[in-house]
PDB file as gemmi writes it, atoms N, CA and C in Angstrom:
CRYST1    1.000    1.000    1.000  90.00  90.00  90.00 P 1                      
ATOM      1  N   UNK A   1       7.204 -11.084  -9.285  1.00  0.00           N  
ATOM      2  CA  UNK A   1       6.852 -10.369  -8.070  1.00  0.00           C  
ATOM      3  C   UNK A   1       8.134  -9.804  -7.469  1.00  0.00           C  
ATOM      4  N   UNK A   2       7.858  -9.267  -6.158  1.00  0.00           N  
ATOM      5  CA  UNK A   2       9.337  -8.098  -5.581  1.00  0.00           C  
ATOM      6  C   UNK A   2       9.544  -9.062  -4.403  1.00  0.00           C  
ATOM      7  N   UNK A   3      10.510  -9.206  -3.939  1.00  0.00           N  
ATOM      8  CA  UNK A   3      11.622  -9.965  -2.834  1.00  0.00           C  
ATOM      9  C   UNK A   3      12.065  -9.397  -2.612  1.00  0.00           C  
ATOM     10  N   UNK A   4      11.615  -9.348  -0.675  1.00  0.00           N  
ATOM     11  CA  UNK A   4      12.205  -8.348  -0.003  1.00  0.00           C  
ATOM     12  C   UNK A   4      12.639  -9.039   1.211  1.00  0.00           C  
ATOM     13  N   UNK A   5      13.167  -8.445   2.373  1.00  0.00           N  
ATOM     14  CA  UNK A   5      14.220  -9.364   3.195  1.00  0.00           C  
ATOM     15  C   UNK A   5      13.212  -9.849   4.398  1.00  0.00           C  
ATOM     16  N   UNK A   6      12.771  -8.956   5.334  1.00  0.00           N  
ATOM     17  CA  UNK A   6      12.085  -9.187   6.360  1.00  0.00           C  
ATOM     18  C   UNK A   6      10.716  -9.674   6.416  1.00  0.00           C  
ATOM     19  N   UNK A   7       9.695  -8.963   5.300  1.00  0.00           N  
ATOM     20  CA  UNK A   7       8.127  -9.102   5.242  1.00  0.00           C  
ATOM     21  C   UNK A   7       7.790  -9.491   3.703  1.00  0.00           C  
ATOM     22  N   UNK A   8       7.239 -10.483   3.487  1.00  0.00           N  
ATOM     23  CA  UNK A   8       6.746 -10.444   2.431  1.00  0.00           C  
ATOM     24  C   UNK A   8       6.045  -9.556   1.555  1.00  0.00           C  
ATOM     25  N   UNK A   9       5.742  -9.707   0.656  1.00  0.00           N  
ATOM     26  CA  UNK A   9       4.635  -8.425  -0.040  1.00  0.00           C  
ATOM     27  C   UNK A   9       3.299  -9.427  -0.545  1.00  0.00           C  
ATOM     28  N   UNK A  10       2.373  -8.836  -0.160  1.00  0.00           N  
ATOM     29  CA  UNK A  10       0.973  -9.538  -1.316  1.00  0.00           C  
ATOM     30  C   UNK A  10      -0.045  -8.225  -0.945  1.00  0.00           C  
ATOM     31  N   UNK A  11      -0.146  -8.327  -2.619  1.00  0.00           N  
ATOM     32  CA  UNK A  11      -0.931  -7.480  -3.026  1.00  0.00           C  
ATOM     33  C   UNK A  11      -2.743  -8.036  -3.176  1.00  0.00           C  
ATOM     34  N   UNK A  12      -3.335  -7.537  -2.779  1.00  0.00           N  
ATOM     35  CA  UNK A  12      -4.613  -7.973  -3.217  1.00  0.00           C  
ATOM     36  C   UNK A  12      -5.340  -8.238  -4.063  1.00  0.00           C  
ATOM     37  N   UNK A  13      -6.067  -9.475  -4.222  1.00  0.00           N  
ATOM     38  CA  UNK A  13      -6.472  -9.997  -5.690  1.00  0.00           C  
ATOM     39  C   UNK A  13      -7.790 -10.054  -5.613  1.00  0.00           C  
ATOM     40  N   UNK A  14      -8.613  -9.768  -6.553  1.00  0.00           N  
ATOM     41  CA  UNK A  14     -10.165 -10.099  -6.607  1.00  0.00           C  
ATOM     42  C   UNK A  14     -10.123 -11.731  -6.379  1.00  0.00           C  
ATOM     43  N   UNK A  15     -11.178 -12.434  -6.504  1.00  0.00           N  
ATOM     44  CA  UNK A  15     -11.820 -13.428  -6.833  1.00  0.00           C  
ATOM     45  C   UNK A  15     -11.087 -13.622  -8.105  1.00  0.00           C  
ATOM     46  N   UNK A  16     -11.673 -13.154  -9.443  1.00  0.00           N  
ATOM     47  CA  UNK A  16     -11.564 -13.000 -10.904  1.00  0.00           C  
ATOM     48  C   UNK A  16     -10.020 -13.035 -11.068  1.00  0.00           C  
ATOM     49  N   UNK A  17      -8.849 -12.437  -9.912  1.00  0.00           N  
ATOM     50  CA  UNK A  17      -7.621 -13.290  -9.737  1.00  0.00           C  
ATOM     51  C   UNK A  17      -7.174 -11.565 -10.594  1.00  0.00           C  
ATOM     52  N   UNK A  18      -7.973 -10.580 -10.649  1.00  0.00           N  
ATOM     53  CA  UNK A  18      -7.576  -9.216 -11.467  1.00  0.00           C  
ATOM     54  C   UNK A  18      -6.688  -8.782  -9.906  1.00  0.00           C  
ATOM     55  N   UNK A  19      -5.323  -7.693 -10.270  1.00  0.00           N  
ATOM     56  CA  UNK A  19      -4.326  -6.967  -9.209  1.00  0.00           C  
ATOM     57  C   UNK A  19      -4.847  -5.837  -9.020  1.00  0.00           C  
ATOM     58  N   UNK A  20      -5.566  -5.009  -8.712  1.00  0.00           N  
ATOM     59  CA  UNK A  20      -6.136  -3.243  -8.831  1.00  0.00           C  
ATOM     60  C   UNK A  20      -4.626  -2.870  -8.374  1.00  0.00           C  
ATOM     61  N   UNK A  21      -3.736  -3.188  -7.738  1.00  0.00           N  
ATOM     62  CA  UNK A  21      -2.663  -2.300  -7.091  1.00  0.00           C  
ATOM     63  C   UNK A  21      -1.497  -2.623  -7.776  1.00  0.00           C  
ATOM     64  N   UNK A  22      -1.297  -3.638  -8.563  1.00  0.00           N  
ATOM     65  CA  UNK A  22      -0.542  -3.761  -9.778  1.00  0.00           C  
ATOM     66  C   UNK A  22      -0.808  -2.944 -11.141  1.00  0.00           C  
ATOM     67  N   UNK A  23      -2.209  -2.815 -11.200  1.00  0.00           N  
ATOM     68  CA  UNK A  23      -2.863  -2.033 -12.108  1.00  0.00           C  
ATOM     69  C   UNK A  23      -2.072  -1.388 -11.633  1.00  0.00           C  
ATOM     70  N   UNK A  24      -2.745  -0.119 -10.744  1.00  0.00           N  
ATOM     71  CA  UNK A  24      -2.494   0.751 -10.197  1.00  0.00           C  
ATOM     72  C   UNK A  24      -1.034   0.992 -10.892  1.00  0.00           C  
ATOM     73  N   UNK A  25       0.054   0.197  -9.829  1.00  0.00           N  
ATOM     74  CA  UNK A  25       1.677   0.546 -10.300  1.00  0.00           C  
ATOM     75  C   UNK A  25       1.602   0.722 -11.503  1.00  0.00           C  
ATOM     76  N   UNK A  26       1.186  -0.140 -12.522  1.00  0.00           N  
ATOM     77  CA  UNK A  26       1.847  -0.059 -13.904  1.00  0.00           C  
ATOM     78  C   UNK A  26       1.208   0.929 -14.651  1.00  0.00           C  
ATOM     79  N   UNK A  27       0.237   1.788 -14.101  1.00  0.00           N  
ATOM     80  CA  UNK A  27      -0.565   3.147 -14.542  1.00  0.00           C  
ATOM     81  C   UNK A  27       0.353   4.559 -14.337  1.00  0.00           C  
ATOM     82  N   UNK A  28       1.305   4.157 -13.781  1.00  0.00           N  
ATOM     83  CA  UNK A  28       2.095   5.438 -12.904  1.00  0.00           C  
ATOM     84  C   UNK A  28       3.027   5.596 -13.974  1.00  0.00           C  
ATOM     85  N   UNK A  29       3.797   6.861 -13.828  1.00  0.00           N  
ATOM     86  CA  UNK A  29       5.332   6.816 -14.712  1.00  0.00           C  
ATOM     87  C   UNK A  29       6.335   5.990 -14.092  1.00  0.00           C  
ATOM     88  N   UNK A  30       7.482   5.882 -14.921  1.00  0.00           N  
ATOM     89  CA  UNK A  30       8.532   4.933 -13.943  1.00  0.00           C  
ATOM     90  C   UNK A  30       9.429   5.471 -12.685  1.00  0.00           C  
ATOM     91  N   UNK A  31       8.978   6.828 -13.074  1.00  0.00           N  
ATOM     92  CA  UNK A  31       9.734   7.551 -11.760  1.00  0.00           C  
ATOM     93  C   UNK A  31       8.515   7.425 -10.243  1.00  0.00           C  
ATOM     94  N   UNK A  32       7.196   7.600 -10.661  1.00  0.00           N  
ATOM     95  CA  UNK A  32       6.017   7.123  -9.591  1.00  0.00           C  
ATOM     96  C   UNK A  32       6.784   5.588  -8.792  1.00  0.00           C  
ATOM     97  N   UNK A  33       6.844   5.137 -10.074  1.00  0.00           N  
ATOM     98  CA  UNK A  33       6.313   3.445  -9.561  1.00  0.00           C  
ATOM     99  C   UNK A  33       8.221   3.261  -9.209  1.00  0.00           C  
ATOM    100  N   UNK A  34       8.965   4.078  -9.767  1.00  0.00           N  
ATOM    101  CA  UNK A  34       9.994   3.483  -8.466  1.00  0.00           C  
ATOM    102  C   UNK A  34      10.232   3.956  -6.986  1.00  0.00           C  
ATOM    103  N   UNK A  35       9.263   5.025  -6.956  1.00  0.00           N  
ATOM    104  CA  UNK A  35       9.588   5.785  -5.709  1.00  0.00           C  
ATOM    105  C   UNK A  35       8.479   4.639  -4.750  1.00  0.00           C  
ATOM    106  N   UNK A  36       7.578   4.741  -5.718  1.00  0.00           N  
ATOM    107  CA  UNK A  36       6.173   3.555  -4.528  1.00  0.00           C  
ATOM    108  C   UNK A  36       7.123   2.268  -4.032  1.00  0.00           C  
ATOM    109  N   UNK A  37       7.337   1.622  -4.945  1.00  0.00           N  
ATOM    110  CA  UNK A  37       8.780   0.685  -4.766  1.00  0.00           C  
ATOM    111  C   UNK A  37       9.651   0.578  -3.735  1.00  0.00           C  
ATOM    112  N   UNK A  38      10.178   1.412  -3.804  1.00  0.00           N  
ATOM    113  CA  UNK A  38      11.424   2.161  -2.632  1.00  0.00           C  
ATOM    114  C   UNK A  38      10.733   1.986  -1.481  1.00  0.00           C  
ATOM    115  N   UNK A  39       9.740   2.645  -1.834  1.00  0.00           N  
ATOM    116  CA  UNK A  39       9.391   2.672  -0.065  1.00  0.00           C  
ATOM    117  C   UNK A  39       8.505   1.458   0.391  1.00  0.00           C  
ATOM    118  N   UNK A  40       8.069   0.755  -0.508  1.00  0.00           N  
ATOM    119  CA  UNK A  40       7.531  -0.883  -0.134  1.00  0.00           C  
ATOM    120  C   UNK A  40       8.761  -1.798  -0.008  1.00  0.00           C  
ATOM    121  N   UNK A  41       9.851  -1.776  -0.635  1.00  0.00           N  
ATOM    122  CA  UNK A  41      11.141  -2.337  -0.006  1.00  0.00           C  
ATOM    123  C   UNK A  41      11.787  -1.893   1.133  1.00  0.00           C  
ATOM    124  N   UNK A  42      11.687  -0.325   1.423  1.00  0.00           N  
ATOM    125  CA  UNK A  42      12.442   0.131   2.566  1.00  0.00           C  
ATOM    126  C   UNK A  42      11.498  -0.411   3.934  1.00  0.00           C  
ATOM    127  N   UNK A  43       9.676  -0.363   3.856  1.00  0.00           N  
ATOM    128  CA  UNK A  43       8.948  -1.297   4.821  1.00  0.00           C  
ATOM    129  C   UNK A  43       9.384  -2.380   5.083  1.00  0.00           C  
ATOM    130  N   UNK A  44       9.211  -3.206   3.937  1.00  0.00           N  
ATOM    131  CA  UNK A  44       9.636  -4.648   4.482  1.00  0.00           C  
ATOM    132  C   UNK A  44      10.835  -5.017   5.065  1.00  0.00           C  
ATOM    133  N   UNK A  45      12.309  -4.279   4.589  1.00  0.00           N  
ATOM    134  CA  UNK A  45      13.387  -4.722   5.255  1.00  0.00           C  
ATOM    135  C   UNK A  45      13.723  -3.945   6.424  1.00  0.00           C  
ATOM    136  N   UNK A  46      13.318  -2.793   6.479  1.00  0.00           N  
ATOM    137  CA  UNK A  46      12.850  -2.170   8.030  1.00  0.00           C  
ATOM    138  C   UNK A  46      12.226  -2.266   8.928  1.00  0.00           C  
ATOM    139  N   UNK A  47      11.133  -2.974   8.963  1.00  0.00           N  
ATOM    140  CA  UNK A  47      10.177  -3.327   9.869  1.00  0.00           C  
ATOM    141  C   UNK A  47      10.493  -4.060  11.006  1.00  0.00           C  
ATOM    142  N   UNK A  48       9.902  -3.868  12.112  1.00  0.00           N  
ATOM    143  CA  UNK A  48       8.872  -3.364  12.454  1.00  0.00           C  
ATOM    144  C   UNK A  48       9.498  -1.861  13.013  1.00  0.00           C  
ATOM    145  N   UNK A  49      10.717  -1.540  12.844  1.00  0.00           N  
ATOM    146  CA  UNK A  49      11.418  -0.177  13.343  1.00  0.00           C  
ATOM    147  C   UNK A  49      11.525   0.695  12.467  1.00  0.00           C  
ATOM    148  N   UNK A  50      10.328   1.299  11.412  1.00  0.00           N  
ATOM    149  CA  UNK A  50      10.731   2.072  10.382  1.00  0.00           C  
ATOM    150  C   UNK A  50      11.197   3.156  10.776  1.00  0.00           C  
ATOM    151  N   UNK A  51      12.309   3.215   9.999  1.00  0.00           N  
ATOM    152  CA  UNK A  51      13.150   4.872  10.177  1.00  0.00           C  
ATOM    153  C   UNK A  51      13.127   5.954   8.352  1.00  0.00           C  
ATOM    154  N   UNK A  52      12.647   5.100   7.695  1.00  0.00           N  
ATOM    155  CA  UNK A  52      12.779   5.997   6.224  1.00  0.00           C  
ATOM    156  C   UNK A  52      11.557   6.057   5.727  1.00  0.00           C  
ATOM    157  N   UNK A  53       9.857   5.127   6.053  1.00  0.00           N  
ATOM    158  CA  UNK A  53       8.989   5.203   5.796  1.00  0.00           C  
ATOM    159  C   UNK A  53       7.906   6.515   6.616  1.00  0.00           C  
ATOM    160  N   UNK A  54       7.217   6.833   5.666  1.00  0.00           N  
ATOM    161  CA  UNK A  54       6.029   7.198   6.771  1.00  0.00           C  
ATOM    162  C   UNK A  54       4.838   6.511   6.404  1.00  0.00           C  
ATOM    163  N   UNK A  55       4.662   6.207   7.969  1.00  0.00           N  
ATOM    164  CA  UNK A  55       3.065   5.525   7.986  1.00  0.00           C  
ATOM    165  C   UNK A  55       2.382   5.748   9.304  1.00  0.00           C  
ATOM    166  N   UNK A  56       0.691   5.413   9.064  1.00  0.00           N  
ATOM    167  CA  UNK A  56       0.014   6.363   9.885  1.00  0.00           C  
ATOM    168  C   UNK A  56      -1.169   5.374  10.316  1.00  0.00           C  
ATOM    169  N   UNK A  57      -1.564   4.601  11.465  1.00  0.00           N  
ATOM    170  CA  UNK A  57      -2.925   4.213  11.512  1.00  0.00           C  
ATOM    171  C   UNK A  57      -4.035   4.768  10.677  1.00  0.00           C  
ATOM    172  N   UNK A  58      -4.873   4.035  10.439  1.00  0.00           N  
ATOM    173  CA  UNK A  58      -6.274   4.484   9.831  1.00  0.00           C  
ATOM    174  C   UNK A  58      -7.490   4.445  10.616  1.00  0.00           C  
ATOM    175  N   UNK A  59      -7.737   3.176  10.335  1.00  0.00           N  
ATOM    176  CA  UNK A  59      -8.874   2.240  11.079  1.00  0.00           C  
ATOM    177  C   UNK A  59      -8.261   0.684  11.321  1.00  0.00           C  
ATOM    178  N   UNK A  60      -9.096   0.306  12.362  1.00  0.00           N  
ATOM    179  CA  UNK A  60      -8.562  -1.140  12.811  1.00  0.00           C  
ATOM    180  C   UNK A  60      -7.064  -1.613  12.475  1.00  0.00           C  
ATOM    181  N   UNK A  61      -7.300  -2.471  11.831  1.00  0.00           N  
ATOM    182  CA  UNK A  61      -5.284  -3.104  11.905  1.00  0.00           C  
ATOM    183  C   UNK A  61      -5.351  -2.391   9.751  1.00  0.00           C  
ATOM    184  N   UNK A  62      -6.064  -1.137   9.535  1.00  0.00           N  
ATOM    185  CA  UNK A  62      -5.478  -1.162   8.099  1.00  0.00           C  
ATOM    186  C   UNK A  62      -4.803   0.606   8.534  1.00  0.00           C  
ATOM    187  N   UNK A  63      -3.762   0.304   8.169  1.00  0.00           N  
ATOM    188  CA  UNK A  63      -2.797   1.390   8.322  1.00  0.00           C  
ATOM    189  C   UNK A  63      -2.629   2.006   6.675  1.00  0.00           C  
ATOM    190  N   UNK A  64      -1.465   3.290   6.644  1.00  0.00           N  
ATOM    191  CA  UNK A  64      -0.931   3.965   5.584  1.00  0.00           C  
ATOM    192  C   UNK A  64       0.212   4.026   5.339  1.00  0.00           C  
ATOM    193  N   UNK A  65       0.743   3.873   3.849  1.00  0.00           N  
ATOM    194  CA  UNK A  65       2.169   4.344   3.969  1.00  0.00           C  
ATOM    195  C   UNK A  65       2.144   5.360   3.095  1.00  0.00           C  
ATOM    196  N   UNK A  66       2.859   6.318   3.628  1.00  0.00           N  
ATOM    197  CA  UNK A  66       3.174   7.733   2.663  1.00  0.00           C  
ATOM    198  C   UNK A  66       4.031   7.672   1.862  1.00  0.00           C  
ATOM    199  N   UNK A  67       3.500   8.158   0.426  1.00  0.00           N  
ATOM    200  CA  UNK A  67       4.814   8.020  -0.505  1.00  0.00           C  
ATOM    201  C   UNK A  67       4.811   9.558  -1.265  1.00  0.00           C  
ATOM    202  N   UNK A  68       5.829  10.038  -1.398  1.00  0.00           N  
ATOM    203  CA  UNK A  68       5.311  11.598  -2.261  1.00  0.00           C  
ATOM    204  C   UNK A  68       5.723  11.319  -3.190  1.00  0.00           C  
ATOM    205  N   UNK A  69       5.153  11.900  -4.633  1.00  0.00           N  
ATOM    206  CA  UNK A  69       5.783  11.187  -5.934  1.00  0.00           C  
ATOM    207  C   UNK A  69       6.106  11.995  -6.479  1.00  0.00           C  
ATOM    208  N   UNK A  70       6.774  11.993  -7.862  1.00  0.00           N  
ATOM    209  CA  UNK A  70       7.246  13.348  -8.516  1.00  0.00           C  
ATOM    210  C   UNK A  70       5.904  14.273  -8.432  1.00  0.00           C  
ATOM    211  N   UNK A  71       6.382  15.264  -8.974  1.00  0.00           N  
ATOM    212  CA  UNK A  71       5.604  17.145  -9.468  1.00  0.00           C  
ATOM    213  C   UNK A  71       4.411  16.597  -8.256  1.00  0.00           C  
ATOM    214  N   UNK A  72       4.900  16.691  -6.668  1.00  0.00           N  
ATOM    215  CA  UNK A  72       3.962  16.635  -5.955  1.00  0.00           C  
ATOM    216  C   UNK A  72       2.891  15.815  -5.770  1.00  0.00           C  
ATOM    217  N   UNK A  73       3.013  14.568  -6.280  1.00  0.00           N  
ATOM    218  CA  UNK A  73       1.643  13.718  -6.074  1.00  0.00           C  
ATOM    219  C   UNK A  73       1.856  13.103  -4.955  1.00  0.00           C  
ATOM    220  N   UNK A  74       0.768  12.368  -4.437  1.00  0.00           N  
ATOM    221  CA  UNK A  74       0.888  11.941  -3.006  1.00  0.00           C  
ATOM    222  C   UNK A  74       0.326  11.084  -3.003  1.00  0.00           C  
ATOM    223  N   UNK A  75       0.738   9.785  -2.803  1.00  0.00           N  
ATOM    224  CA  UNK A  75       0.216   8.385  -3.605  1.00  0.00           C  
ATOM    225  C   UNK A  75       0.195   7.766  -1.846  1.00  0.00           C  
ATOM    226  N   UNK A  76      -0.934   6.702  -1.533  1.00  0.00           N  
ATOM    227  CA  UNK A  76      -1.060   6.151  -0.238  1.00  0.00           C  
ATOM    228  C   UNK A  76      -1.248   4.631  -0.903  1.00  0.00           C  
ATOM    229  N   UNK A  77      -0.899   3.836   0.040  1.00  0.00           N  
ATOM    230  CA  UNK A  77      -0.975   3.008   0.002  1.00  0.00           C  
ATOM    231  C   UNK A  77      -1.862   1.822   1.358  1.00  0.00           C  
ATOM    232  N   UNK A  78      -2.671   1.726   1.248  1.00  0.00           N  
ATOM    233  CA  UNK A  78      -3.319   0.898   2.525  1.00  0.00           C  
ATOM    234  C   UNK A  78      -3.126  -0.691   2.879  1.00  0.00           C  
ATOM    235  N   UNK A  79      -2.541  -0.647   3.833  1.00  0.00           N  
ATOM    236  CA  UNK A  79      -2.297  -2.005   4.432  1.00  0.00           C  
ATOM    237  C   UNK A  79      -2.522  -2.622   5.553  1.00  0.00           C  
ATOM    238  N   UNK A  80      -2.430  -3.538   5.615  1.00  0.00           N  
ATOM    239  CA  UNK A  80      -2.556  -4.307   6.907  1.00  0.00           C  
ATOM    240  C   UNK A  80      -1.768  -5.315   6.995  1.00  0.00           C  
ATOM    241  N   UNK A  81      -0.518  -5.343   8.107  1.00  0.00           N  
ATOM    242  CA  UNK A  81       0.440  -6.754   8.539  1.00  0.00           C  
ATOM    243  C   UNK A  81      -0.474  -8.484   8.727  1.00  0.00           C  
ATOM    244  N   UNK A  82      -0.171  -9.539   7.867  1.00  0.00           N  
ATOM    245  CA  UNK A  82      -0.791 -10.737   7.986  1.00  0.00           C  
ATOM    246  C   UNK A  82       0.329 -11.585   8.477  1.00  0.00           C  
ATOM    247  N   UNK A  83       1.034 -12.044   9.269  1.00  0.00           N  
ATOM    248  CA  UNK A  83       2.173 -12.843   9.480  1.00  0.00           C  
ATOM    249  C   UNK A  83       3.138 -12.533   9.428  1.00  0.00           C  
ATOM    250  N   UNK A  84       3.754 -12.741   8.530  1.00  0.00           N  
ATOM    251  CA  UNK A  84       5.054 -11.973   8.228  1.00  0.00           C  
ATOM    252  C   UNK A  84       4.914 -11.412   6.745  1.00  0.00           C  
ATOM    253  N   UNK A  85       4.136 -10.778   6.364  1.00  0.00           N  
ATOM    254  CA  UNK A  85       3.675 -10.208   5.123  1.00  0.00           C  
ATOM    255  C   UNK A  85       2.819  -9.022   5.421  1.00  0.00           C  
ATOM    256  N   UNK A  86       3.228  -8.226   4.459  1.00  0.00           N  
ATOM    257  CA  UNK A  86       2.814  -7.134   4.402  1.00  0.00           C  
ATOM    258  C   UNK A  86       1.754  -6.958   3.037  1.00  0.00           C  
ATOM    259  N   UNK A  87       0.423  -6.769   3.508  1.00  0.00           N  
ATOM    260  CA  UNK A  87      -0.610  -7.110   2.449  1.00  0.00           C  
ATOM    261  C   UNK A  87      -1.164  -5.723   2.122  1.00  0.00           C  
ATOM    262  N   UNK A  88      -1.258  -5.321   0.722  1.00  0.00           N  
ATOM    263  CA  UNK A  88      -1.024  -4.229   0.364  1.00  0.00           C  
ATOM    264  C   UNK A  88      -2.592  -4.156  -0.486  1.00  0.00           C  
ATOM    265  N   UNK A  89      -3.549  -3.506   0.192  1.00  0.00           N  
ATOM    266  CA  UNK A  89      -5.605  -3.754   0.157  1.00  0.00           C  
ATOM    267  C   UNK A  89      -5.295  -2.827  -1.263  1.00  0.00           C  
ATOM    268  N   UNK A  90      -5.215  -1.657  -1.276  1.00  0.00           N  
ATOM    269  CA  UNK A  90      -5.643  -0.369  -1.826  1.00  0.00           C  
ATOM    270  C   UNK A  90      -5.163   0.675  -2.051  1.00  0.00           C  
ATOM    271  N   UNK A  91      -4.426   0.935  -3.383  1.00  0.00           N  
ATOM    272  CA  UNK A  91      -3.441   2.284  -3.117  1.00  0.00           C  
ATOM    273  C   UNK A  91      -4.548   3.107  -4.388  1.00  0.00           C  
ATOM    274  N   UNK A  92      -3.903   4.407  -4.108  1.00  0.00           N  
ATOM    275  CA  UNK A  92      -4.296   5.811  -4.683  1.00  0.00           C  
ATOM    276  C   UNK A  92      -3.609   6.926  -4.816  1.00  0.00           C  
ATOM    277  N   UNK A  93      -4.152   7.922  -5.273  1.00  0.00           N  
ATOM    278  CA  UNK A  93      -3.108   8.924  -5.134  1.00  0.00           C  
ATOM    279  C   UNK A  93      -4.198  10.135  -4.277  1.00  0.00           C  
ATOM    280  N   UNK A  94      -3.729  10.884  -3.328  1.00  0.00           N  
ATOM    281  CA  UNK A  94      -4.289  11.548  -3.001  1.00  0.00           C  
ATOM    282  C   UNK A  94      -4.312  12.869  -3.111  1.00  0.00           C  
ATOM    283  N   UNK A  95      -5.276  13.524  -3.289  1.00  0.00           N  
ATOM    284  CA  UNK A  95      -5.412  15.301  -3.437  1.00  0.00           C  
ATOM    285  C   UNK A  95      -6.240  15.721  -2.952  1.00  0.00           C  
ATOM    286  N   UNK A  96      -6.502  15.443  -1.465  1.00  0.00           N  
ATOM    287  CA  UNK A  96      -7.304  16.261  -0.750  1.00  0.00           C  
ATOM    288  C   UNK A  96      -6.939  15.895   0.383  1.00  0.00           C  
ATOM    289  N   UNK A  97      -6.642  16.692   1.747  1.00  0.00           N  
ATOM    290  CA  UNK A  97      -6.302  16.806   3.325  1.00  0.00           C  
ATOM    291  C   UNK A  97      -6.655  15.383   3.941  1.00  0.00           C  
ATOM    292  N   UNK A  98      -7.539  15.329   3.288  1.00  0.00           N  
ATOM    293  CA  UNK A  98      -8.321  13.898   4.301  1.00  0.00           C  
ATOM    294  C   UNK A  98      -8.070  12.865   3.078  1.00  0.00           C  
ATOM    295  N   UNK A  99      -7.981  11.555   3.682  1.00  0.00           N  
ATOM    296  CA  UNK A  99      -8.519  10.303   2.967  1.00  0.00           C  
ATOM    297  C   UNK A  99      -9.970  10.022   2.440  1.00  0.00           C  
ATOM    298  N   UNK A 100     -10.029  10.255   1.139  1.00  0.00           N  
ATOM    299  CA  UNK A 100     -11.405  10.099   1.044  1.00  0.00           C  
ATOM    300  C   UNK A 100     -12.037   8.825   1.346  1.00  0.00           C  
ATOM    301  N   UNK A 101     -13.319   8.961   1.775  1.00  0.00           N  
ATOM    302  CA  UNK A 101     -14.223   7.806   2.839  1.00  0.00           C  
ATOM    303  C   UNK A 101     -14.350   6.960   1.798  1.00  0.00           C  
ATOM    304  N   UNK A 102     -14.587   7.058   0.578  1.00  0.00           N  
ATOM    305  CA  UNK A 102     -14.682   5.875  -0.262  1.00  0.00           C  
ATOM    306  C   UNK A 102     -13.275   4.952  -0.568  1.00  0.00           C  
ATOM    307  N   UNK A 103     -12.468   5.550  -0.590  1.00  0.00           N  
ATOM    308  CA  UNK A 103     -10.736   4.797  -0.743  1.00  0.00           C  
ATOM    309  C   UNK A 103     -10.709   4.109   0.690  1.00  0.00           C  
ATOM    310  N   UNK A 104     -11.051   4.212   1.842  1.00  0.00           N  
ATOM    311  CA  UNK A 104     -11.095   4.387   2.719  1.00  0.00           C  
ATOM    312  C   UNK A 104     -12.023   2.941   3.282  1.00  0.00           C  
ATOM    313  N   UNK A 105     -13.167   2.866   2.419  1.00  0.00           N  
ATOM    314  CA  UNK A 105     -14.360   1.941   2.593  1.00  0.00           C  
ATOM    315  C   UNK A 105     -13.683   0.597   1.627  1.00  0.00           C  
ATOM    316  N   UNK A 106     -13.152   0.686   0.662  1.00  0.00           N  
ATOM    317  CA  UNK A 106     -12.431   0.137  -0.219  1.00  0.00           C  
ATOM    318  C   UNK A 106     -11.599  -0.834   0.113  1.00  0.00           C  
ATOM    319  N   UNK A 107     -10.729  -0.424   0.997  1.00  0.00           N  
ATOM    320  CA  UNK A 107      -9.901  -0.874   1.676  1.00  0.00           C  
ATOM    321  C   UNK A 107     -10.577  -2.003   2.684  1.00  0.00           C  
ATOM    322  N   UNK A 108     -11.391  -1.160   3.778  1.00  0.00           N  
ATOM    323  CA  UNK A 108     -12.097  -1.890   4.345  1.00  0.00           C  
ATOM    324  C   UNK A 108     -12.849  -3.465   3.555  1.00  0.00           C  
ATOM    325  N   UNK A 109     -13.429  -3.145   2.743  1.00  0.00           N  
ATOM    326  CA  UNK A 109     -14.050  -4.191   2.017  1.00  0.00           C  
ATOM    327  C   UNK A 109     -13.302  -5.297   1.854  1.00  0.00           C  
ATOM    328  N   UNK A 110     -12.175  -5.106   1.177  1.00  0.00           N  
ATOM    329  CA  UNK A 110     -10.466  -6.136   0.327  1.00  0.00           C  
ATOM    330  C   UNK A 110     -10.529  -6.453   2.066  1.00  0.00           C  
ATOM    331  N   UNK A 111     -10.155  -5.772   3.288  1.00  0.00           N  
ATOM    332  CA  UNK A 111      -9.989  -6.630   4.386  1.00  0.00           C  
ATOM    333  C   UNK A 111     -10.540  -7.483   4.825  1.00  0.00           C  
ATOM    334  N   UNK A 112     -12.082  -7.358   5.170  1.00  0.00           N  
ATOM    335  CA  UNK A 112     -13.372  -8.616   5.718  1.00  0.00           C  
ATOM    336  C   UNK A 112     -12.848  -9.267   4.386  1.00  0.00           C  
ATOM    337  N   UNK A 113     -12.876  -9.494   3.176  1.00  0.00           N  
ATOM    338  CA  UNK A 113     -12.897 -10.546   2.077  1.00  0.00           C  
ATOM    339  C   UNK A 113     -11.338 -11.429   2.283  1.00  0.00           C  
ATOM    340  N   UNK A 114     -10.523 -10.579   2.647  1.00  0.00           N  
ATOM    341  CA  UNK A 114      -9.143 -11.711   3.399  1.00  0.00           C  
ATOM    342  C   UNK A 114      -9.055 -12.267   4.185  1.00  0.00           C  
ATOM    343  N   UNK A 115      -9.680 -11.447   5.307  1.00  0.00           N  
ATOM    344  CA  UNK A 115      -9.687 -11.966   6.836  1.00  0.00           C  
ATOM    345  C   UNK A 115     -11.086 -12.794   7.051  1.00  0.00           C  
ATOM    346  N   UNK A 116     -11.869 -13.118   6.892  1.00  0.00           N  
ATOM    347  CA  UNK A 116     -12.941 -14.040   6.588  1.00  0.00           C  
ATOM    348  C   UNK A 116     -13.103 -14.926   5.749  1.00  0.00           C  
TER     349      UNK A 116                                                      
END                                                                             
């Protein structure tokens, strides 16, 4: 796993103990998955004063972090702060203006199943 200074990282696990957001990373090229990286290390040891991330409320306590990836992709990542950890529901890549409602519902879901 990644060790970082201020916030922990946990990624979300089914039941079945499967990573979708580890998937996810290790689906990317290595230039994707170091830039997603970067900026999940620059969160955690920046926080709660980010100055190099962008991130954006969503719904309730699950927020966004913006990552742009090579040849223009635009990869999000959905989270929500648990303690001192930064719990990482649902990432994607996005290509359309809006968050689509299903990535969106997704997220939502991985939250009630943590927080309950």
């Amino acid at each position: 796993m990644y060790i970082f200074r201020v916030l922990g990282l946990v990624f979300y696990q089914t039941a079945a103990g499967r990573c979708p957001v580890q998937d996810y990373l290790e689906g990317q090229t290595d230039v994707d998955r170091a830039l997603i990286l970067a900026k999940v290390q620059a969160f955690c040891e920046e926080f709660p004063s980010l100055v190099t991330v962008s991130v954006k409320p969503l719904r309730g306590k699950i927020w966004e972090i913006r990552v742009a990836g090579a040849r223009g992709a635009q990869h999000r990542l959905l989270y929500f702060i648990a303690l001192k950890d930064l719990v990482v529901l649902h990432v994607f890549t996005k290509k359309s203006r809006k968050i689509p409602a299903r990535e969106l519902q997704q997220a939502e879901r991985r939250f009630k199943e943590m927080t309950t």
